[in-house]
C-alpha positions in Angstrom: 97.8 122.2 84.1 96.5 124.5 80.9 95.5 122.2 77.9 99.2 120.5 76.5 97.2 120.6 72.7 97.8 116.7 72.7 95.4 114.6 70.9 92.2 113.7 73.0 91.9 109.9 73.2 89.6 107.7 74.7 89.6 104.4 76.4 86.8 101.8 77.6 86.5 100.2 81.1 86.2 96.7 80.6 84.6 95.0 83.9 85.6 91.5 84.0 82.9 89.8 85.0 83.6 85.9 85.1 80.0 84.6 84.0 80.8 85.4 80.4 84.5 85.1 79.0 84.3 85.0 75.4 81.7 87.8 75.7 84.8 90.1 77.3 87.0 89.6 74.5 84.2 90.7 71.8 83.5 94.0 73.9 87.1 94.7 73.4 86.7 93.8 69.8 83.8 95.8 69.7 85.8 99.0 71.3 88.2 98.5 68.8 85.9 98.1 65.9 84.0 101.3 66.9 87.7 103.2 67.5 88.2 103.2 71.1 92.3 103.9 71.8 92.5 102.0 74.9 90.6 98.9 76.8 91.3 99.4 80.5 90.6 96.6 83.2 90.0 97.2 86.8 92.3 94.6 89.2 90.4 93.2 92.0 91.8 89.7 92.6 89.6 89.3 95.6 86.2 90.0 93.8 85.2 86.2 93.6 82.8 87.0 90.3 85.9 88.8 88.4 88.4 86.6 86.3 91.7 88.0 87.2 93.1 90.6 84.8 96.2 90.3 84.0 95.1 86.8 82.4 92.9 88.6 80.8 94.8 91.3 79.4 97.1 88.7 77.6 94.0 87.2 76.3 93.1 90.8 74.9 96.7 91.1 73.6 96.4 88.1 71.2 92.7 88.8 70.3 92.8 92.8 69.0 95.2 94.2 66.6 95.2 98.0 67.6 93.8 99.3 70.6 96.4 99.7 74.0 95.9 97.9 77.0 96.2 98.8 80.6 95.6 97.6 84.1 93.3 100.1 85.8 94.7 99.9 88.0 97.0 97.3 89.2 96.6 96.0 93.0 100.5 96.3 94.4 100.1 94.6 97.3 98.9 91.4 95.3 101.7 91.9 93.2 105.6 91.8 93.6 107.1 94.3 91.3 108.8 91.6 90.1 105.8 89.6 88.9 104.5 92.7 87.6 107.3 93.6 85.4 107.2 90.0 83.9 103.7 89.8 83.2 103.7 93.6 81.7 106.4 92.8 79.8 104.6 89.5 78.1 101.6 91.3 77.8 103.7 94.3 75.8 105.4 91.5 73.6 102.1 89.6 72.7 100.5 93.2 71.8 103.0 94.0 69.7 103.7 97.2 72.1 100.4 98.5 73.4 100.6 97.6 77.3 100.7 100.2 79.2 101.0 100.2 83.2 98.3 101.3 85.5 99.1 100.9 89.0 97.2 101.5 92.6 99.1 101.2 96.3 95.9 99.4 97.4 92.5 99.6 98.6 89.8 97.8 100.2 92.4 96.2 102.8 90.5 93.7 104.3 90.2 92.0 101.2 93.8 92.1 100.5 94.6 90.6 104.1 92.3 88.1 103.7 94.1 86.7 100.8 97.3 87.1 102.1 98.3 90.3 100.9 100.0 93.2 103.2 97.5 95.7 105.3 99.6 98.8 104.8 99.1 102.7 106.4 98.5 105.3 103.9 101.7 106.1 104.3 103.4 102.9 103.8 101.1 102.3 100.8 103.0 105.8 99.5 106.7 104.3 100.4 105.8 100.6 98.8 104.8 102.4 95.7 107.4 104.6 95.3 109.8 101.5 95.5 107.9 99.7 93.0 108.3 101.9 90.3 111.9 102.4 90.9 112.2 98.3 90.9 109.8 98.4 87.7 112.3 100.6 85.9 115.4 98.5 87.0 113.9 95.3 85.7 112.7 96.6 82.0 116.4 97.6 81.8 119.8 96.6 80.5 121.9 96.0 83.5 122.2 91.5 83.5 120.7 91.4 87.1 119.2 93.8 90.0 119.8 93.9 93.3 117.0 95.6 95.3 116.8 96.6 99.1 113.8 98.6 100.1 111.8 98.7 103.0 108.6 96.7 101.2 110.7 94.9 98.3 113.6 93.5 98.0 115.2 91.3 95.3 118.8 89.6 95.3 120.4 89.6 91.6 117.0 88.6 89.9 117.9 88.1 85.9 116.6 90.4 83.4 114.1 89.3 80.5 112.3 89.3 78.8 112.5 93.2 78.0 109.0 95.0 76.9 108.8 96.0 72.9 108.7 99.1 74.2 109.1 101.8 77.2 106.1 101.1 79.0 104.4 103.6 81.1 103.6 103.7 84.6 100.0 105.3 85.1 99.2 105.7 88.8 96.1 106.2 90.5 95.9 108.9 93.0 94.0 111.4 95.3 95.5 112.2 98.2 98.6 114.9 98.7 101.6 112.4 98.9 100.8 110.1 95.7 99.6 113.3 93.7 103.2 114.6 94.5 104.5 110.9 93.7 102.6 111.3 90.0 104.7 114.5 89.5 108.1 113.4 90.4 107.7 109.6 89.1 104.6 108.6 86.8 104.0 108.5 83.3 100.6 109.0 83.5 98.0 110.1 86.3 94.4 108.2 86.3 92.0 109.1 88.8 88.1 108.4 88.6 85.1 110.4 88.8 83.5 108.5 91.4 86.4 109.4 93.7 87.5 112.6 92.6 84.7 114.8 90.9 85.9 116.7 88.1 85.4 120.0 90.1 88.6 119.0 92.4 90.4 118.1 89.7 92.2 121.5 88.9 92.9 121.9 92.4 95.0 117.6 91.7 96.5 118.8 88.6 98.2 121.8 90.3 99.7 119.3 92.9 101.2 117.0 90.5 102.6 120.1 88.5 104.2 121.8 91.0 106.1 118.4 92.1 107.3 117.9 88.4 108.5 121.2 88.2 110.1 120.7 92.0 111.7 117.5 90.4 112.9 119.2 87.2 110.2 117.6 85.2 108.0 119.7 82.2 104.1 118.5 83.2 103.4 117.6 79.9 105.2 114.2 80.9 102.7 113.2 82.6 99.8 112.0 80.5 96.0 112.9 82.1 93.3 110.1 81.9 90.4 110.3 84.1 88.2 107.2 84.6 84.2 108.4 83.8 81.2 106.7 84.7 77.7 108.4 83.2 74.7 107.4 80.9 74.2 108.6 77.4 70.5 109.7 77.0 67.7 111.7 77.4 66.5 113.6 80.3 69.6 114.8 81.4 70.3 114.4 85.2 73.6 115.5 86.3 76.8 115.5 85.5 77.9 113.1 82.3 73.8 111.8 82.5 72.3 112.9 80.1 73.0 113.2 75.7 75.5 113.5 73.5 75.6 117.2 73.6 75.6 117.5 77.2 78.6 115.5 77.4 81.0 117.3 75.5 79.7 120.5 77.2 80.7 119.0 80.1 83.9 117.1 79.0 85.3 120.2 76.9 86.2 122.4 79.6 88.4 119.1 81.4 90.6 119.2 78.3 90.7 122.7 77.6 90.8 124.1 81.1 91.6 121.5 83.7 94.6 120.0 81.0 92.7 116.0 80.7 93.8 114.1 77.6 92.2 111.0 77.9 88.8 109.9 79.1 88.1 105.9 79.7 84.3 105.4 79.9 82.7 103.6 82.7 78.7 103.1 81.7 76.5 102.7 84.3 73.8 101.2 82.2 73.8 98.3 78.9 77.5 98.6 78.2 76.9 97.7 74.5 74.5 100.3 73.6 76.9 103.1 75.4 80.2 101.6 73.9 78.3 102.5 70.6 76.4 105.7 71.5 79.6 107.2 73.0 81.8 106.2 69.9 79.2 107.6 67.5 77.9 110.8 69.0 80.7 111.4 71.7 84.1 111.3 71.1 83.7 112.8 67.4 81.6 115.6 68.5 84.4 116.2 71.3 87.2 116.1 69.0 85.6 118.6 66.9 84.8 120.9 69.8 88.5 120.5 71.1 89.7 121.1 67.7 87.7 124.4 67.3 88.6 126.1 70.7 92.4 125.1 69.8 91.8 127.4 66.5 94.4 126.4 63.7 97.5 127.1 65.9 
């Protein structure tokens, strides 16, 4: 996808380490002081040193004023649809409207069994997710009740409420052929990470999900790009997103401009407090401006 001209935002990846509550919820303070759009939260409810994220998303909610909040992403197969579209609702309604959706089909599967969860084929994992955002969408509507009979989830005239403040998006992550073609007929919003999908394959992900839009009667610019980022802001550059301020928006420039990226949520490998500042300061204005210039006045 060619760059849509939308505004570039960027988010912070908030790792929810259990050793230190109160310090979580004055980083996200912190990312919202310094003018971060978005606080993201990985979901790992089997990672015995992580507090479990959606409780702490609502904590977020009532704690900032201005800054959106996502899970990123949400485990599905430790969490029914129907749970899910409660909790996101909450969430939106104590934010005052700034949840937004992230959700995964699953990984790390061993995990997930051991606590219970299904262990599901990649396909499945495709099929259960693909009804889950069909049951999502029934059950932030207006019909009094929804009946639901799919091959992973099923509900039997489950009442409505409370509705979300407003439409709330459904970001999946993705890589491989079927869910990139699920983004494009279904998502909101498409977040992959570096780690798994270098920014060199991205194009070649972005032309995937395009082509199923279109094939679904959908204009791509629907589908909102974020792209999870993990790199150090310093000297002595080493590689890609390692190295300063300058060489970052080299490198980040061409993923809005070229590849079609609107949103990058920062994953520091090293002192999150001194990046969360350094990237805020030197990083996202400098990219801005860049963005701003190739666009010209048009």
């Amino acid at each position: 996808m060619a760059d849509a001209g939308l505004p570039v935002r960027f988010g912070w990846f908030l790792v929810p380490e259990a050793a230190d509550p109160r310090g979580l919820v004055e980083q996200a303070r912190l990312a919202e002081r310094a003018g971060f759009d978005l606080v993201g939260i990985q979901d790992h409810p089997y990672q015995r040193r992580y507090l479990d994220t959606f409780t702490l998303l609502a904590a977020l909610a009532t704690t900032t004023e201005r800054v959106g909040l996502f899970p990123d992403v949400a485990s599905l197969p430790l969490r029914h649809p129907a749970m899910l579209a409660k909790a996101a609702a909450s969430i939106d309604l104590l934010s005052g409207g700034r949840f937004e959706l992230g959700l995964g089909a699953g990984s790390f599967w061993d995990a997930i069994a051991a606590m219970g969860g299904p262990r599901r084929s990649p396909g499945e994992a495709v099929e259960a997710l693909e009804e889950a955002v069909a049951l999502l969408r029934l059950l932030w509507g207006d019909q009094r009740s929804v009946r639901f009979t799919g091959q992973h989830y099923q509900v039997a005239g489950v009442k409505l409420g409370p509705a979300p403040s407003h439409p709330i998006g459904i970001w999946v992550g993705a890589y491989g052929p079927r869910m990139l073609a699920l983004v494009g007929r279904l998502a909101d919003g498409w977040v992959p990470s570096s780690g798994y999908l270098p920014s060199e394959r991205l194009a070649a992900a972005q032309a995937r999900i395009d082509d199923a839009a279109a094939a679904a009667g959908r204009h791509p610019t629907a589908i909102r790009r974020l792209y999870n980022v993990s790199g150090r802001i310093g000297p002595g550059g080493r590689g890609f997103l390692d190295g300063p301020a300058g060489q970052w928006v080299e490198q980040l420039l061409p993923l809005v401009v070229e590849t079609g990226m609107d949103t990058f949520v920062l994953w520091p490998t090293e002192s999150p407090a001194g990046q969360l500042q350094a990237f805020a300061a030197e990083v996202a204005p400098a990219l801005r401006e860049a963005v701003a210039a190739h666009r010209g006045p048009g």
